[in-house]
C-alpha positions in Angstrom: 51.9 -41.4 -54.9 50.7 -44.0 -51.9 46.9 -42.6 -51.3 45.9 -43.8 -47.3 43.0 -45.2 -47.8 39.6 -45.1 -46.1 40.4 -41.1 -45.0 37.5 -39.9 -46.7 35.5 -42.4 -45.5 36.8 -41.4 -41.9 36.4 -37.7 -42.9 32.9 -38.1 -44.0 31.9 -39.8 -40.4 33.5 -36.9 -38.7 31.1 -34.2 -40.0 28.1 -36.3 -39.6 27.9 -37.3 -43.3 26.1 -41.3 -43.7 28.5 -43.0 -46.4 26.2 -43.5 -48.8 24.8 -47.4 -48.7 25.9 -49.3 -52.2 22.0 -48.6 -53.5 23.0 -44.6 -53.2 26.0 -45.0 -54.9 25.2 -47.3 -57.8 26.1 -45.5 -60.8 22.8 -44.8 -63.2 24.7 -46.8 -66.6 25.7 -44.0 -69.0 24.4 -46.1 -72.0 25.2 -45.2 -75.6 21.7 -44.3 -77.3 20.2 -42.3 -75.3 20.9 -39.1 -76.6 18.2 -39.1 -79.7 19.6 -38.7 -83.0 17.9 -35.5 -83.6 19.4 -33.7 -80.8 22.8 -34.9 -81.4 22.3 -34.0 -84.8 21.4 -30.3 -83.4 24.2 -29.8 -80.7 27.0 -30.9 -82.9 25.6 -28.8 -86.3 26.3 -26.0 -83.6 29.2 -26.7 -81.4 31.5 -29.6 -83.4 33.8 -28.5 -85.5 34.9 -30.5 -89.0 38.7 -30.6 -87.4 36.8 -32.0 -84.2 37.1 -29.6 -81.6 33.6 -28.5 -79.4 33.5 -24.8 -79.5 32.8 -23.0 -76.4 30.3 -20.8 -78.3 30.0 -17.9 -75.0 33.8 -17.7 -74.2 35.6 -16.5 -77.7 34.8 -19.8 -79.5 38.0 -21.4 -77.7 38.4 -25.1 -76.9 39.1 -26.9 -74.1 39.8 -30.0 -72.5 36.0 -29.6 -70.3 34.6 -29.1 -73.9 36.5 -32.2 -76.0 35.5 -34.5 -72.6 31.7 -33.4 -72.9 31.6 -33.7 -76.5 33.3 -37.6 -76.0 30.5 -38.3 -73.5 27.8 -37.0 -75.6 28.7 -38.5 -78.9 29.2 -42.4 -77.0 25.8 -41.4 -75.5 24.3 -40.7 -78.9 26.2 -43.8 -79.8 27.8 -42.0 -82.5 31.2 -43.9 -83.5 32.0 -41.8 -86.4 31.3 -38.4 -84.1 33.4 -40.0 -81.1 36.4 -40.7 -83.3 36.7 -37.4 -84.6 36.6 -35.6 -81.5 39.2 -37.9 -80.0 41.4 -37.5 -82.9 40.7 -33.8 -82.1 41.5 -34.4 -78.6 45.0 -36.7 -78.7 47.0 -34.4 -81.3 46.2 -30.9 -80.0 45.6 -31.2 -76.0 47.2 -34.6 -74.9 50.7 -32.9 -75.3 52.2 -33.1 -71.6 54.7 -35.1 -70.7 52.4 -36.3 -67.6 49.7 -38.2 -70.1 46.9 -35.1 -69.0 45.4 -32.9 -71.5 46.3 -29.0 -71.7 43.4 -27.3 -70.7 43.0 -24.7 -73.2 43.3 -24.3 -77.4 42.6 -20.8 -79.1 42.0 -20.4 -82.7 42.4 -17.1 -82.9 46.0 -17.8 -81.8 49.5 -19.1 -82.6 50.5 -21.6 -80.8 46.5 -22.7 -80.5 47.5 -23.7 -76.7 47.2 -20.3 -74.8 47.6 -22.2 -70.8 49.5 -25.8 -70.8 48.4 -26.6 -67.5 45.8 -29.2 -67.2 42.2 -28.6 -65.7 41.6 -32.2 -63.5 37.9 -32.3 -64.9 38.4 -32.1 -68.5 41.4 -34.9 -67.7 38.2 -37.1 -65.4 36.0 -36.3 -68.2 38.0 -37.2 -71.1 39.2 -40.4 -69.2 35.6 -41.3 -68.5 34.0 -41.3 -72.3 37.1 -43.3 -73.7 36.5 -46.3 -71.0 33.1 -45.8 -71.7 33.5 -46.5 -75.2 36.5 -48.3 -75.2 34.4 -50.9 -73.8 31.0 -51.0 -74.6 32.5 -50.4 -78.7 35.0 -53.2 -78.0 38.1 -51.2 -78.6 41.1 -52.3 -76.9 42.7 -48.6 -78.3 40.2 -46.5 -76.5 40.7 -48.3 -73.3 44.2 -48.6 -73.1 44.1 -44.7 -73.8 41.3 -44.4 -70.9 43.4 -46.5 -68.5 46.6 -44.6 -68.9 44.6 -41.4 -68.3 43.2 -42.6 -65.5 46.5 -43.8 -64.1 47.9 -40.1 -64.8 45.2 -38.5 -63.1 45.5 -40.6 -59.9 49.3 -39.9 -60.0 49.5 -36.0 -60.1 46.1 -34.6 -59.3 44.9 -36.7 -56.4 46.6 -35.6 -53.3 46.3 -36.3 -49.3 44.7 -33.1 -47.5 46.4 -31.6 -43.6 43.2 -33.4 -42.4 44.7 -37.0 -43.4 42.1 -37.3 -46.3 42.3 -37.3 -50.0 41.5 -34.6 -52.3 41.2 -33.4 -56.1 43.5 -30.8 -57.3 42.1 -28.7 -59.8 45.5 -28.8 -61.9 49.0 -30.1 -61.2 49.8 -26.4 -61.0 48.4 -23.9 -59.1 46.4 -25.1 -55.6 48.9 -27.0 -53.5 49.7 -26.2 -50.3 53.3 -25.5 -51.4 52.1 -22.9 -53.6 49.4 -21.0 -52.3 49.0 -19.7 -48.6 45.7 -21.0 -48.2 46.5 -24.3 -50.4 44.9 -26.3 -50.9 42.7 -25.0 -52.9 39.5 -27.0 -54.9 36.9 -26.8 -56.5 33.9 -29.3 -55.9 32.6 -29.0 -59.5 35.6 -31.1 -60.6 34.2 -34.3 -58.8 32.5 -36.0 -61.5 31.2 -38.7 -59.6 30.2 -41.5 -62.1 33.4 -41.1 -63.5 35.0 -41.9 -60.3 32.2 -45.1 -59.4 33.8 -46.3 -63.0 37.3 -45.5 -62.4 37.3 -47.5 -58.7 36.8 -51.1 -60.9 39.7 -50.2 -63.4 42.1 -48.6 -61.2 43.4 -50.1 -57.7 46.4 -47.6 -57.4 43.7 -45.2 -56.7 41.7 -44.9 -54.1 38.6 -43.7 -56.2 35.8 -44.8 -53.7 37.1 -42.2 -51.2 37.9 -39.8 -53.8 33.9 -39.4 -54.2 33.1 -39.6 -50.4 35.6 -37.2 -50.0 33.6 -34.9 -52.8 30.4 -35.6 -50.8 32.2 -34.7 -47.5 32.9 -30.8 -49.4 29.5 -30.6 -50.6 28.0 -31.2 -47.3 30.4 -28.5 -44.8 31.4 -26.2 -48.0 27.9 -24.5 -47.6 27.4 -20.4 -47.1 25.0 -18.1 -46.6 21.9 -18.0 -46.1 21.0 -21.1 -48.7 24.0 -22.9 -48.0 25.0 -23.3 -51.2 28.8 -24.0 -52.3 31.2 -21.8 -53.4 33.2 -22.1 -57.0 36.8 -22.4 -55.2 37.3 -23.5 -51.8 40.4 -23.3 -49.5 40.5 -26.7 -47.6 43.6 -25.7 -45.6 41.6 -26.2 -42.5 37.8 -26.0 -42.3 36.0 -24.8 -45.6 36.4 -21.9 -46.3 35.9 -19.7 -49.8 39.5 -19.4 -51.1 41.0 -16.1 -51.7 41.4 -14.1 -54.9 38.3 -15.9 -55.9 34.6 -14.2 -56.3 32.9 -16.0 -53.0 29.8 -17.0 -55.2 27.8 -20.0 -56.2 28.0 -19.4 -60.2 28.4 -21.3 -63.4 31.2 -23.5 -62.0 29.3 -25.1 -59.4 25.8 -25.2 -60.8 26.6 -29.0 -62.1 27.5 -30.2 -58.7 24.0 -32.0 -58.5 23.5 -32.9 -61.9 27.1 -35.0 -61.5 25.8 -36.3 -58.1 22.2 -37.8 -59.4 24.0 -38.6 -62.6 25.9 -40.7 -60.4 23.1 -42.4 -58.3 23.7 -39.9 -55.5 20.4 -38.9 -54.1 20.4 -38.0 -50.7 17.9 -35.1 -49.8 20.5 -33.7 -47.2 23.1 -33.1 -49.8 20.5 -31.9 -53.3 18.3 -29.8 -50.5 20.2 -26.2 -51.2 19.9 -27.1 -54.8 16.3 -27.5 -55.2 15.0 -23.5 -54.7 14.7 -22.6 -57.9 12.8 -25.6 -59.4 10.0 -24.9 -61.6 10.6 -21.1 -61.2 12.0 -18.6 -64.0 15.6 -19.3 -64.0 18.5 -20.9 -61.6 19.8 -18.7 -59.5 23.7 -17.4 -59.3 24.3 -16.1 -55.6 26.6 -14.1 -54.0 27.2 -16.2 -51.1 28.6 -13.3 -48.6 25.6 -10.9 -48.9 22.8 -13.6 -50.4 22.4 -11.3 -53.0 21.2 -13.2 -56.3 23.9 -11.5 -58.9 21.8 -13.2 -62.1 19.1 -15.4 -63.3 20.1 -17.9 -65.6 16.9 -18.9 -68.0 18.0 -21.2 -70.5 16.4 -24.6 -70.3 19.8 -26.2 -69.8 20.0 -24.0 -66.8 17.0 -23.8 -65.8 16.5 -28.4 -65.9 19.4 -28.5 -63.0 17.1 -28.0 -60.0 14.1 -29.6 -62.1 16.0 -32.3 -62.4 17.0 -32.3 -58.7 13.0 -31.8 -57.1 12.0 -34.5 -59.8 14.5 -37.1 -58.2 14.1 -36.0 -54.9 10.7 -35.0 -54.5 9.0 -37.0 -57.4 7.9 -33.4 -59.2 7.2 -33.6 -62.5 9.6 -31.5 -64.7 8.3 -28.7 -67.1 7.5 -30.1 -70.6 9.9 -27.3 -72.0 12.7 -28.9 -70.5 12.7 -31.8 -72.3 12.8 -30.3 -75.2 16.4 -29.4 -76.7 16.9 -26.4 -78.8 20.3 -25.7 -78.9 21.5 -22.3 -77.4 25.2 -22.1 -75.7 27.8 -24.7 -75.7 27.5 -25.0 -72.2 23.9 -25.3 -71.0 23.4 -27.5 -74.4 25.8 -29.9 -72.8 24.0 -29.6 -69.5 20.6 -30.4 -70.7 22.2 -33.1 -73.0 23.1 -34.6 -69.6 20.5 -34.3 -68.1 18.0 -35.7 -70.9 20.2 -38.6 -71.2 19.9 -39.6 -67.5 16.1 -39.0 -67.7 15.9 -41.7 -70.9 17.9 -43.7 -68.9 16.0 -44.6 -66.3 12.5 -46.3 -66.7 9.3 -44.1 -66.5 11.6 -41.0 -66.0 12.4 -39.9 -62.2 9.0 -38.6 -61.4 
């Protein structure tokens, strides 16, 4: 697949979105070690399985290709070789079985054959891809990048696609959101952008046009916005202007709640784009909306939650974040991993964000 490039960069001039200067878009260095020992110690007592897996402890105790590309992350963060391994091993014999070198997307115990939908979910694949150059490198381990670099060549190949406007986008599976197959295709979802994946991937990968994959992701951010707090919706149609897609629940939920912990994770930090995303700091849960009426349809308390817009107002806005937050008790698979992420950045950068 040819990608044209500099269309998102166009795209993102066309709506009134600055391309972020190099300063904005420097990647914050995921660097293994900090993720304390203790808390890695915690998450994986609760969500690592012996054979490897991460169990999604809320959804049936199923794995996934989102879960097994976390779990890499984490375990290089905590700089935990042994850890890493295991889940890859995990990882390469039970979801890395398409023909297109991308993962399957979802593995049930409970059944027989374990892999209950073979089609491929784009940010488990970016994920995934991401921790194995991350490691494959930094470990000195010509096997984990080779892996990472064939991933990332597959991913290029069959999820990233050219939009009707003349940009680029990111499917959310080979099957499923094109054009071709949907009458409002394409359909995305800007949760999928992990955007310090994609800084990485743009000095490993020149087939791709990465750098405009993420301005692209930007560009959705920005003009996907409804209701009144102009917050994004989980799926969107991009088939012309943004527009929820249909068959989908039109709501800001746990889909796109990461959205700015992937962006400032990534260096991303312009006030114009984290602004809908900060309401909720420092208050008694984040918020899931209903973006049609603006009615809030729950309250999500757990601290991994409840650190996204914390996170956001400290970076932004320089306000301290609550002292619970940094604490990690291990609850769900999911806002563990969140607050993982979020911890890590914070140790990562000197004197915190505030």
């Amino acid at each position: 697949m040819t990608l044209r490039l500099l269309a998102a960069s166009a795209l993102a001039l066309m709506i009134g979105l600055a391309v972020p200067s190099q300063a904005q878009t420097q990647t914050a260095t995921a660097t293994a070690g900090t993720i304390s020992v203790e808390d890695w110690t915690a998450y994986k007592a609760k969500f690592l399985d012996p054979s490897g897996r991460i169990i999604d402890t809320a959804n049936g105790n199923i794995s996934h290709s989102e879960g097994q590309g976390y779990g890499l992350i984490l375990a290089f963060l905590a700089n935990s070789v042994a850890d890493f391994d295991q889940i890859w091993t995990f990882t390469k014999t039970e979801l890395l079985l398409r023909d297109d070198g991308l993962a399957v997307w979802r593995w049930d115990p409970t059944k027989t054959p374990h892999v209950t939908d073979a089609n491929n979910a784009s940010d488990g694949d970016i994920l995934i891809a991401y921790a194995l150059s991350l490691a494959g490198e930094t470990w000195q381990r010509p096997d984990l990048t080779s892996a990472a670099q064939s991933m990332i060549a597959a991913i290029g190949k069959h999820v990233v696609v050219g939009t009707p406007g003349g940009s680029i986008t990111l499917l959310p599976g080979v099957t499923g959101f094109k054009s071709t197959e949907r009458e409002d295709g394409p359909v995305v979802n800007p949760s999928y952008w992990v955007f310090e994946a994609m800084t990485r991937f743009a000095t490993r990968d020149k087939a791709t046009d990465w750098k405009a994959l993420s301005r692209s992701g930007q560009a959705l951010v920005q003009t996907a916005r409804f209701g009144d707090r102009q917050l994004p919706a989980e799926w969107v149609s991009i088939k012309q202007s943004p527009v929820p897609a249909e068959g989908f629940p039109a709501e800001f939920s746990y889909n796109a709640i990461r959205i700015p912990l992937y962006m400032v994770r990534a260096g991303i930090t312009d006030r114009n784009l984290l602004r809908p995303f900060m309401a909720d700091a420092g208050g008694p849960g984040l918020s899931l909306v209903e973006l049609k009426s603006g009615a809030v349809s729950a309250t999500l308390s757990d601290p991994g939650y409840r650190i996204i817009p914390s996170l956001v107002a400290c970076v932004v806005d320089k306000k301290p974040l609550p002292q619970d937050l940094l604490r990690f008790t291990p609850t769900d698979y999911y806002p563990s991993t969140l607050q993982l992420l979020a911890l890590s950045y914070l140790r990562n950068i000197p004197g915190g964000c505030a």
